[in-house]
MARZAVO-759761 format. One record per residue (C-alpha): y, z, x; chain. Coordinates in steps of 0.2 Angstrom, whole numbers, always signed. Each point is the difference from the previous one (the first is absolute). Layout:
+-------+-------+-------+----+
|    py |    pz |    px | ch |
+-------+-------+-------+----+
|     Y |     Z |     X |  A |
...
+-------+-------+-------+----+
***
This chain:
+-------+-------+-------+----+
|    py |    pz |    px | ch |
+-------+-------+-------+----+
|    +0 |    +0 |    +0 |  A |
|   +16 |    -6 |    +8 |  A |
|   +15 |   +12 |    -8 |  A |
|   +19 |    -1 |    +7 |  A |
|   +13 |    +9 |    -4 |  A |
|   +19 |    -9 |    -2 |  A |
|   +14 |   +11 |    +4 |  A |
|   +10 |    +4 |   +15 |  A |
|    -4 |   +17 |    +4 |  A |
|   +10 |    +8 |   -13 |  A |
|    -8 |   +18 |    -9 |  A |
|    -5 |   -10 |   -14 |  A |
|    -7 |   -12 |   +10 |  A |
|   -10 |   +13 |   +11 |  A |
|    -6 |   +10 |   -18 |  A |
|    -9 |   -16 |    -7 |  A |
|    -8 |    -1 |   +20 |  A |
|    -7 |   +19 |    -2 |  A |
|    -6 |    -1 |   -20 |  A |
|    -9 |   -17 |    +7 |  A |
|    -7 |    +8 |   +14 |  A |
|    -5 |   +15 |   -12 |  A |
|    -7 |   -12 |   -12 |  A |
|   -11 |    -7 |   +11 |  A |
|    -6 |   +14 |    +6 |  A |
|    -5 |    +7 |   -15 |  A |
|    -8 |   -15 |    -6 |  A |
|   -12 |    -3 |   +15 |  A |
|    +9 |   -18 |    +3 |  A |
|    +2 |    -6 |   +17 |  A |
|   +16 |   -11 |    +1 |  A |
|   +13 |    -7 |   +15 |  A |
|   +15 |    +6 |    -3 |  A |
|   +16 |   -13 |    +6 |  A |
|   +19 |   +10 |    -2 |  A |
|   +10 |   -16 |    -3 |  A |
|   +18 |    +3 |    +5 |  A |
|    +9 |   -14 |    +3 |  A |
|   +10 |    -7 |   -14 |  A |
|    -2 |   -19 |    +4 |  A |
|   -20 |    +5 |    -3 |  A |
|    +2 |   +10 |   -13 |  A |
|    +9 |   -14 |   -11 |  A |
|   -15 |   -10 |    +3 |  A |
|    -7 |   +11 |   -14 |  A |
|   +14 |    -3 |   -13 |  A |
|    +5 |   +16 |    -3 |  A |
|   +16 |    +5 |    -6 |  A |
|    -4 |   +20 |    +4 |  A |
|    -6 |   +10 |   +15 |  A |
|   -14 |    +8 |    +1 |  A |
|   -12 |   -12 |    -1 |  A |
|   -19 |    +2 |    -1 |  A |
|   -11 |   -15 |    +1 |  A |
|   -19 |    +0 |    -1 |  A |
|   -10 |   -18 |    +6 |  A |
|   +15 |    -8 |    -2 |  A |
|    +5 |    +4 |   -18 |  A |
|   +19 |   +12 |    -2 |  A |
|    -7 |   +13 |   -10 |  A |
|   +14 |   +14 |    +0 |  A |
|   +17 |    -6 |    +3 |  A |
|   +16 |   +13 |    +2 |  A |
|    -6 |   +14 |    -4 |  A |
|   -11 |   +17 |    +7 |  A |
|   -18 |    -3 |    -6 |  A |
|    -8 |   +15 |    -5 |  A |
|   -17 |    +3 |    +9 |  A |
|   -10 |    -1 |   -17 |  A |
|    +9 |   -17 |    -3 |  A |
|    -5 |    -6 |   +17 |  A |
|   -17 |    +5 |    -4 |  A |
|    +0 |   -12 |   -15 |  A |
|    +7 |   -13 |    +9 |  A |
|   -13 |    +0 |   +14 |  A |
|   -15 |    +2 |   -12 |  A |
|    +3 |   -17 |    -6 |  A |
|    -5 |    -5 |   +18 |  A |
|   -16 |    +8 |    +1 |  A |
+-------+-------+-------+----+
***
């Protein structure tokens, strides 16, 4: 599972990191992990609101702090 996360190292941008990394963990998932920080890459994704999470290539949170448990969701579909 290939996950990044979109943001230029802001808090918010650090939180989705953690709850992903907890997420993860909790589910038993092995996943690389890619902090994308430069904006040029970032617009690549067509988002209009930092953080970004992407899983295998699909935005699935954008601009906001997911929560751990909606992290989980997300991630389940990829199993």
């Amino acid at each position: 599972m290939e996950i990044k996360i979109l943001g230029t190292g802001c808090p918010k941008c650090r939180a989705l990191e953690q709850n992903t990394r907890e997420a993860l963990e909790e589910l038993g998932i092995s996943a690389n992990i890619e902090k994308v920080q430069e904006v040029n890459k970032i617009m690549e994704y067509d988002i209009m609101f930092t953080p970004g999470l992407v899983v295998n290539g699909e935005v699935k949170v954008e601009g906001k702090v997911a929560s751990k448990d909606e992290i989980k969701e997300i991630l389940r579909q990829f199993i």
